[in-house]
N, C-alpha and C positions, 0 to 999 in steps of 0.2 A: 315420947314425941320430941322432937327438935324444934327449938322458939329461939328467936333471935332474940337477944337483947341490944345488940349492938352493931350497926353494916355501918364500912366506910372504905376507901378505894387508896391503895395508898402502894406505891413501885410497881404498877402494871398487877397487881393483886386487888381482888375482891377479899375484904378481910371479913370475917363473921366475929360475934363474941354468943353461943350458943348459953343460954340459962341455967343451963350444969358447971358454967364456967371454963368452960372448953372454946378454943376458937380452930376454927378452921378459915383456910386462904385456899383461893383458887388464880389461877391468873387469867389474864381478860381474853388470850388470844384462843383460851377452851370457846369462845363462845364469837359465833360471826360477829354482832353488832355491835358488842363491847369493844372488838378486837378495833371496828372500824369507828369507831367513836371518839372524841375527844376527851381529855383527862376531865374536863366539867361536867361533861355529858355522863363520866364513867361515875365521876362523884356524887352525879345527882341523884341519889337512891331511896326508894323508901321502905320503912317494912309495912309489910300485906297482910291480911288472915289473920290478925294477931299474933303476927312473929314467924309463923309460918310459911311467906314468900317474902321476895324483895319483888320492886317495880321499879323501874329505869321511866320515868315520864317522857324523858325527850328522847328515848330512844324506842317507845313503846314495846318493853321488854318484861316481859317475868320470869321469873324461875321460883319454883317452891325449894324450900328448906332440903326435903329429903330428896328431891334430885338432886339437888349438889351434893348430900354425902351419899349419894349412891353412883357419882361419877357423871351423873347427866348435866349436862348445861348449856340447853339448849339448840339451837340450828351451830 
């Protein structure tokens, strides 16, 4: 299973830091609402599930853990 331990938004990248110590990045314009969001908006993030999504508050946004490493993210 994939658990975040660590999300933060940094050069137009969604960064992860995954519990295996592995990180994966995606960059923001994979995703509509990201794409169209402001850098605070992008920053605002939390983890969900226990580690297993992120949540965008002000942009009311989720993504789970494993659709991002399976290439999904979102609209």
């Amino acid at each position: 299973m994939f658990l975040v331990e660590a999300a933060w938004y940094e050069d137009n990248m969604i960064c992860l830091k995954l519990s295996d110590g592995k990180e994966v990045h995606f960059p923001v314009d994979k995703n509509r609402k990201l794409r169209q969001a402001t850098d605070e908006q992008r920053g605002n993030m939390e983890l969900i599930c226990n580690g297993t999504g992120l949540h965008w508050p002000d942009l009311d946004e989720d993504l789970s853990v494993i659709g991002i490493m399976k290439g999904k993210f979102g609209n």
